[in-house]
C-alpha positions as CSV (number, residue, x, y, z in Angstrom):
1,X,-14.9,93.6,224.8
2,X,-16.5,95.7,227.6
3,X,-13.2,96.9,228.2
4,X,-12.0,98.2,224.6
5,X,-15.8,99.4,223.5
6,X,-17.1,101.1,226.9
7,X,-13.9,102.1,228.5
8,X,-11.8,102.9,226.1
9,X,-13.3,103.7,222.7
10,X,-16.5,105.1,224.4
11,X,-18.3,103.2,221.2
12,X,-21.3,102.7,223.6
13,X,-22.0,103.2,227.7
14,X,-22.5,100.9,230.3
15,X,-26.4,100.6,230.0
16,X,-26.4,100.1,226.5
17,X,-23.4,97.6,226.6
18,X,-25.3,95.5,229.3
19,X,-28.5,95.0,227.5
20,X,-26.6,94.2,224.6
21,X,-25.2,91.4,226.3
22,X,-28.0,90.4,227.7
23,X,-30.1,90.2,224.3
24,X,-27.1,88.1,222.8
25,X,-28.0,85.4,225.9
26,X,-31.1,85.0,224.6
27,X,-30.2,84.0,221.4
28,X,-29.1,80.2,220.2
29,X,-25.6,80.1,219.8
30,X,-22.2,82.0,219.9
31,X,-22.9,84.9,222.6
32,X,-19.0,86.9,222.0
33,X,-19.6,86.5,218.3
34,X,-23.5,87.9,218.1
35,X,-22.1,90.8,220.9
36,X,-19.4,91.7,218.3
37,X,-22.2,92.2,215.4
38,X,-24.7,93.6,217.1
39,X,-21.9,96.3,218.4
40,X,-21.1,96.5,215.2
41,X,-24.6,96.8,213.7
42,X,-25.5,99.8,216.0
43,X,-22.3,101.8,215.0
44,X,-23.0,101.6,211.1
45,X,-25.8,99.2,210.2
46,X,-25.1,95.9,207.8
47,X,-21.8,97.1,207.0
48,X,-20.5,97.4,210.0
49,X,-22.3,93.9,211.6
50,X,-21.0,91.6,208.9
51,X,-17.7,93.5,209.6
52,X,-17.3,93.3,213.1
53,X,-18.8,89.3,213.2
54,X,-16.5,87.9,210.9
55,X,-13.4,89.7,211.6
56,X,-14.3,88.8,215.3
57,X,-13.9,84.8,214.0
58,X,-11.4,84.7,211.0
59,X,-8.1,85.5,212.7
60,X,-9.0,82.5,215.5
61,X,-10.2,80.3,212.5
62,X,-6.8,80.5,210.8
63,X,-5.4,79.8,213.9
64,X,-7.0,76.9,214.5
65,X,-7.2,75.4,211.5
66,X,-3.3,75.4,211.4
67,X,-3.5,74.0,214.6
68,X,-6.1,71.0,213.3
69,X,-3.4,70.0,210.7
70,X,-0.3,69.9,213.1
71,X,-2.6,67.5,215.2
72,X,-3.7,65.5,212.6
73,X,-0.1,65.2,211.1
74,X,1.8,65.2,214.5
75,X,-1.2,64.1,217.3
76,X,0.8,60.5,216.8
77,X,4.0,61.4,218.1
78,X,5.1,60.0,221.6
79,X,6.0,63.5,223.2
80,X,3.1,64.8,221.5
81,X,0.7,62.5,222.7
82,X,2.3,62.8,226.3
83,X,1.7,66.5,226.1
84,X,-1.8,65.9,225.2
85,X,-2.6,63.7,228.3
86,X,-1.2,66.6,230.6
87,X,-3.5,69.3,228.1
88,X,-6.6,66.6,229.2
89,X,-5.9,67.3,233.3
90,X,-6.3,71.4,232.1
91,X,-9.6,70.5,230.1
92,X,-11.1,68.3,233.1
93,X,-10.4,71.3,235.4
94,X,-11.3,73.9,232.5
95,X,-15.0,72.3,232.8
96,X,-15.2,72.2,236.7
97,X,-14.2,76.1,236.8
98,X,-17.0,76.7,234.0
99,X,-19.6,74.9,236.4
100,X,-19.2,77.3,239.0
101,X,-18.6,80.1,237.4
102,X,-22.6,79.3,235.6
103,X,-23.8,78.0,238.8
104,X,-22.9,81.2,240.5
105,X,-24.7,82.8,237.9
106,X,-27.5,80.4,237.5
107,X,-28.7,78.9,241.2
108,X,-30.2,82.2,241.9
109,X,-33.9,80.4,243.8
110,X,-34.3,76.7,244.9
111,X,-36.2,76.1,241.5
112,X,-33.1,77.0,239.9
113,X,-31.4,74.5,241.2
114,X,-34.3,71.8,240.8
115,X,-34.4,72.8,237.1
116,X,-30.7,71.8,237.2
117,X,-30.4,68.7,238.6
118,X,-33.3,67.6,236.6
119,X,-30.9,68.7,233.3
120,X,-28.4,66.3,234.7
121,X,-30.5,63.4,235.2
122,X,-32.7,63.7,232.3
123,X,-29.3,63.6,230.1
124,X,-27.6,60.8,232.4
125,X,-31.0,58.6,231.7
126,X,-30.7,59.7,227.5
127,X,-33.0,62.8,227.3
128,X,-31.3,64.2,223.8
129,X,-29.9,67.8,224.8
130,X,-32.5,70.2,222.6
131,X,-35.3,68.7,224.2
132,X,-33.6,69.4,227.6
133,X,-32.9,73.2,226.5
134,X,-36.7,73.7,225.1
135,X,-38.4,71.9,228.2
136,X,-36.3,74.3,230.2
137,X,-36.7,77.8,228.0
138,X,-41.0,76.6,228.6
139,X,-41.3,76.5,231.8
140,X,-39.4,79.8,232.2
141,X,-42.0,81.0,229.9
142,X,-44.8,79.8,231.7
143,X,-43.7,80.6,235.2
144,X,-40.4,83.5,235.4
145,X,-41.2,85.4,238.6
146,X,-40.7,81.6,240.2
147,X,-36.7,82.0,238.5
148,X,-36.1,85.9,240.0
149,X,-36.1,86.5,236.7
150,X,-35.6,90.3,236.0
151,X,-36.1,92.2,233.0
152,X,-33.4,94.2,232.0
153,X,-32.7,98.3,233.0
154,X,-30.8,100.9,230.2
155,X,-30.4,104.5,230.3
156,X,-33.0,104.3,227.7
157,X,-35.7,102.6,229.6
158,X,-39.0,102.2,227.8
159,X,-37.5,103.2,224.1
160,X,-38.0,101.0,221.3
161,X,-34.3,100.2,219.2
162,X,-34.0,102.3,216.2
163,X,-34.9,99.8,213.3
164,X,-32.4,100.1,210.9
165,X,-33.5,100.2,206.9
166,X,-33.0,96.7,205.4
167,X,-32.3,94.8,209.1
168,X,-35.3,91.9,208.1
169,X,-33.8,91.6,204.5
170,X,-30.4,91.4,205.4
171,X,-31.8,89.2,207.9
172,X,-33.4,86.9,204.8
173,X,-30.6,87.1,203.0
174,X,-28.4,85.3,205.6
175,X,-31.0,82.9,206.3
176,X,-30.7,81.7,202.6
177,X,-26.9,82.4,202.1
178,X,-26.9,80.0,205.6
179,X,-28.8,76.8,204.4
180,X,-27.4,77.5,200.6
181,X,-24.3,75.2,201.3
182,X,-25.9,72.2,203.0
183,X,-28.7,72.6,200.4
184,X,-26.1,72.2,197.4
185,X,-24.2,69.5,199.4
186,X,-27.3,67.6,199.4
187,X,-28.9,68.2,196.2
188,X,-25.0,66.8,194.6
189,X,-23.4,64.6,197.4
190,X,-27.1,63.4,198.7
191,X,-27.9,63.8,202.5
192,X,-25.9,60.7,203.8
193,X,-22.5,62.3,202.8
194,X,-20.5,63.5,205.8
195,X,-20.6,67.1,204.6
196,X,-24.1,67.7,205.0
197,X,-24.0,65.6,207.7
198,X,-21.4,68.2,209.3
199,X,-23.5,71.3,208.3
200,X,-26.8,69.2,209.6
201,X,-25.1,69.2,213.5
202,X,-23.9,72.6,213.4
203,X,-27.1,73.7,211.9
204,X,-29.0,72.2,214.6
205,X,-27.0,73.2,217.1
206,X,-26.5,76.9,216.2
207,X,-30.7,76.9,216.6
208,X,-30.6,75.1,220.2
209,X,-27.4,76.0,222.1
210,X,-27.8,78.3,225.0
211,X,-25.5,79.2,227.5
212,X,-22.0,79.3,225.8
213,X,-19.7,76.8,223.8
214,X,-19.4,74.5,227.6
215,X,-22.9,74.0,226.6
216,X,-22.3,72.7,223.1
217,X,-19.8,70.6,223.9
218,X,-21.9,68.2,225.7
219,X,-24.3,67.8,222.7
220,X,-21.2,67.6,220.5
221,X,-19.5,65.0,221.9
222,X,-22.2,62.8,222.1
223,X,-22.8,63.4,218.1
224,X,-19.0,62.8,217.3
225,X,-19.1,59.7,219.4
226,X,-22.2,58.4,218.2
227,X,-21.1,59.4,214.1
228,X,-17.7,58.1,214.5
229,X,-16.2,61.4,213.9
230,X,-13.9,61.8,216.5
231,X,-13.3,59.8,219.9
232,X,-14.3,61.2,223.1
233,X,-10.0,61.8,223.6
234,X,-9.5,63.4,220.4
235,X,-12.6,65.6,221.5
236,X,-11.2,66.7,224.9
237,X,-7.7,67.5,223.0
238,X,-9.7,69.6,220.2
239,X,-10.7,71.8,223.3
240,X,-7.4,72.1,224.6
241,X,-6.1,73.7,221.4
242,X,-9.0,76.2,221.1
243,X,-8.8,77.2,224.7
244,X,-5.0,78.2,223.5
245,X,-6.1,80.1,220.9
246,X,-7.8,84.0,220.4
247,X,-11.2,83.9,219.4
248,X,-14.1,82.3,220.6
249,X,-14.0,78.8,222.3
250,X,-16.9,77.4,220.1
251,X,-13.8,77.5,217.1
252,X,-13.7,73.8,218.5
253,X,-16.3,73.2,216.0
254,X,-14.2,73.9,213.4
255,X,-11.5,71.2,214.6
256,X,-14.4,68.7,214.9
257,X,-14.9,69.2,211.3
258,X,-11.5,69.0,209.9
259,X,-11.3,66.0,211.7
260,X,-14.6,64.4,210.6
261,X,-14.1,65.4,207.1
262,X,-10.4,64.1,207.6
263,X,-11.5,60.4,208.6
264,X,-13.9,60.9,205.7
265,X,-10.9,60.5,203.4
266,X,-9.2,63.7,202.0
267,X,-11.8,66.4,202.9
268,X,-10.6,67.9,205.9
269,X,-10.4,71.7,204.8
270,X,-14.0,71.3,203.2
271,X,-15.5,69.9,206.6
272,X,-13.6,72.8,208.8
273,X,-15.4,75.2,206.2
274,X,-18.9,74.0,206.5
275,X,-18.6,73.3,210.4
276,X,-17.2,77.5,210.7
277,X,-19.8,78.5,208.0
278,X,-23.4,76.3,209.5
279,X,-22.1,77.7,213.3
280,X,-21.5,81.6,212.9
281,X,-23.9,82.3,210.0
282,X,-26.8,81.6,211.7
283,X,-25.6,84.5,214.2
284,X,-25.9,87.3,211.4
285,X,-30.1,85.6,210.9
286,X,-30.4,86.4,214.6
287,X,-28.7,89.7,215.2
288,X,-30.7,91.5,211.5
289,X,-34.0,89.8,212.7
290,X,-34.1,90.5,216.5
291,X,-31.7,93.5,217.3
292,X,-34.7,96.4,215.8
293,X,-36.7,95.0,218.6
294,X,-34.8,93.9,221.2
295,X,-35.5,96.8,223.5
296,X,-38.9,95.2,224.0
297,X,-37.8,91.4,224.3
298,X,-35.2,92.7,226.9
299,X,-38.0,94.2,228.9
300,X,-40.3,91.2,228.2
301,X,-40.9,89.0,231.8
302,X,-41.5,85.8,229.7
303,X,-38.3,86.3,228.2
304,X,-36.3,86.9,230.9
305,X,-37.9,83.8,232.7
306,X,-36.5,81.6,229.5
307,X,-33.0,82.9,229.9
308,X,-33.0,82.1,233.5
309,X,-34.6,78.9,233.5
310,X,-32.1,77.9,230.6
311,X,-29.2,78.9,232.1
312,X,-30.5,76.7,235.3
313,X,-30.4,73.9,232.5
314,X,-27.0,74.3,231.2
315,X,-25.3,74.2,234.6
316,X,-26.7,70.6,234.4
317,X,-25.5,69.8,231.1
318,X,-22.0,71.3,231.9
319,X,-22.2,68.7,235.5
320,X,-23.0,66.0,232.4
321,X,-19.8,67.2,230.3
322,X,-17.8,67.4,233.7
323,X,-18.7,63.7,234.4
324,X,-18.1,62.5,230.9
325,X,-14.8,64.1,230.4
326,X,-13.3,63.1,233.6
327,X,-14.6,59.8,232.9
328,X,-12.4,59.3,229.9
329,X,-9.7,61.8,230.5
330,X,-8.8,60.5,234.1
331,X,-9.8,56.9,234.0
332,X,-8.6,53.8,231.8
333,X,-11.6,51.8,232.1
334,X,-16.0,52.5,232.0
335,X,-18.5,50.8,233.7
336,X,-22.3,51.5,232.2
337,X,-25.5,53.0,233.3
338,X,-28.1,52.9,231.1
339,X,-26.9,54.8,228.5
340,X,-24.1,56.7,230.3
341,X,-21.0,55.7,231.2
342,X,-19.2,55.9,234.8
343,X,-15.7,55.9,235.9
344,X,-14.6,52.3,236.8
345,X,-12.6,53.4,240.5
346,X,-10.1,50.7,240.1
347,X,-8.7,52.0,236.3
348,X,-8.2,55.3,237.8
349,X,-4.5,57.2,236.4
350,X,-3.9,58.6,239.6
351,X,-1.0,61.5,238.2
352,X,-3.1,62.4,236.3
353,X,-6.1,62.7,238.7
354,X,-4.0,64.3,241.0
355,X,-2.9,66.5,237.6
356,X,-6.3,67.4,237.4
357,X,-7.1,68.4,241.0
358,X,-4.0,71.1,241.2
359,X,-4.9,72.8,238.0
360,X,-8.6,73.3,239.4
361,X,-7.1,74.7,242.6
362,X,-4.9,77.1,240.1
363,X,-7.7,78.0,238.0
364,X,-10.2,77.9,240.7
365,X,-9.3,79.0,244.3
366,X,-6.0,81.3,242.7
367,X,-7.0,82.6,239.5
368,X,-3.8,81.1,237.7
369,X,-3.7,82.2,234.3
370,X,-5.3,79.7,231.6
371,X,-2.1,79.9,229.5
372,X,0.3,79.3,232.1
373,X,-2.2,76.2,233.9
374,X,-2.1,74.6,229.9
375,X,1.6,74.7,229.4
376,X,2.0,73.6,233.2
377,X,0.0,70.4,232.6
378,X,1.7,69.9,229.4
379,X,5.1,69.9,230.5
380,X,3.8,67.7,233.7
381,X,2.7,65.0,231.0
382,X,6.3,65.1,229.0
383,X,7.2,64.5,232.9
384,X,5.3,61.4,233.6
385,X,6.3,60.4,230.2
386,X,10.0,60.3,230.6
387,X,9.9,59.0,234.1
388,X,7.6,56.0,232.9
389,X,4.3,56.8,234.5
């Protein structure tokens, strides 16, 4: 993105670009995807936000959604399955590069990194994930100079955003056309069905979810797992096929609810629709409400202090989503703790630990490409397929 609208369409500069980004971090939710509008928003108002955010998601979504149905119709099949234990090794070490990339980013004072290993335990013990993310964004609140939280620098330092005619009732209007669907699934289907149940998660978690799609996935899982939607495998493959795809990573989501409306019995397309619709609407309430003003909130301490603070948090809920994959991607048996669940060292499928370990090293310490490290591990899975393993 930085690439095609500040080098070479010279749509915006550097400054601008960066404190773009920056606002988008602050906000609950898909970061690429609220970038996209807001770019697109400052270029030529509502037009050109609704235009930019959804053709920045549709082309993936397709994509995807093709992909959900080969899986569901073909996820079965012996060589298919084989490839998908291979894709698992990827998605372990997929997670491990995403923890240091954040902690990199995140560990920037030692009450970074307290703030962090708290977000681990408190979810190891049970905490539920929002409260995690809200105890964190507080205390950034209360206390950001103890984070090195800075406030953000443009080429326009001091100037208020331009607010664009109609931003707060565009902004309305998305917040109804938003709850509109789960609002009609309930008033017809009541609020037990899985439909609203769908559009409920992805509601919630488009409102909570800071830090990226690493981020959701650790409260996402746990829902699947606990609604019966998906198991924690089918989970780690759904990953696997939107890390192949373009488009953001968070079009997971949509495969969660194919498949949840799937298992439902016969409403696959309608739970991929409401999943898509409950995760990237929200964005377009965000970027019409808080882009006239974000010039201030970028230059606000407090604010800064909650994204730093918060993204201290996540690199505690990724270490949670690190653990939990690896547990059930790497290992054939669990042992208990409390209410998480630990490797049992003696169940341990040692090709594909060892799977595992070289993609990290490709991924990590060489910079392999993603592609190449997904087909690698796929073919090394029809390997240990054929010879038995």
């Amino acid at each position: 993105m930085h690439r095609v609208f500040v080098d070479e369409r010279k749509w915006i500069d550097e400054d601008r670009f960066q404190h773009m980004l920056a606002f988008c971090m602050l906000l609950p939710g898909p970061e690429a995807q609220q970038l996209a509008t807001y770019i697109g928003w400052r270029l030529r108002g509502w037009a050109g936000a609704l235009i930019a955010g959804w053709m920045f998601v549709i082309p993936g979504a397709l994509i995807v959604l093709a992909l959900s149905w080969l899986y569901v119709s073909y996820g079965d099949v012996p060589l298919v399955a084989a490839a998908f234990d291979g894709i698992k090794c990827a998605v372990v070490a997929l997670v491990a590069e995403a923890l240091i990339k954040v902690g990199k980013r995140a560990l920037k004072t030692n009450i970074a990194l307290w703030v962090a290993v708290a977000a681990f335990l408190a979810l190891v013990l049970g905490a539920p994930f929002p409260l995690v993310i809200i105890t964190a964004g507080l205390i950034g609140t209360i206390s950001p100079a103890t984070f090195g939280a800075r406030t953000g620098t443009s080429s326009e330092e001091g100037a208020k955003e331009p607010v664009r005619r109609g931003a707060l009732s565009q902004a309305t209007l998305w917040l109804i056309l938003w709850l509109a669907p789960p609002a009609l699934i309930a008033l017809t289907l009541g609020t037990n069905h899985v439909l609203f149940q769908i559009a409920l998660v992805f509601s919630i978690l488009a409102c909570v979810t800071f830090g990226g799609a690493y981020a959701l996935l650790a409260y996402l899982t746990a829902e699947t797992a606990t609604r019966g939607w998906l198991t924690t495998e089918q989970m780690i493959d759904g990953l696997g096929l939107a890390e192949t795809t373009p488009g953001p990573l968070i079009l997971v989501n949509e495969f969660v609810g194919y498949l949840a409306g799937h298992n439902a019995g016969g409403l696959a397309l309608a739970g991929a629709a409401i999943a898509l619709w409950c995760t990237f609407a929200p964005s377009f309430v965000w970027i019409f409400a808080g882009a006239p003003y974000a010039e201030r909130l970028q230059h606000n301490p407090r604010a800064a202090g909650a994204l730093a603070a918060i993204t201290a948090a996540v690199l505690g809920v990724i270490a949670k989503l690190a653990l939990f994959f690896a547990t059930h991607a790497l290992f054939a048996r669990q042992v208990h703790l409390g209410p998480t669940e630990l490797p049992d060292p003696t169940s341990g499928i040692w090709w594909m630990v060892a799977l595992a370990l070289a993609a990290g090293a490709a991924l990590i310490r060489f910079k392999a490409n993603l592609l190449l490290v997904l087909a690698a591990c796929a073919l090394a899975g029809l390997a240990a397929h054929a010879s038995g393993l």
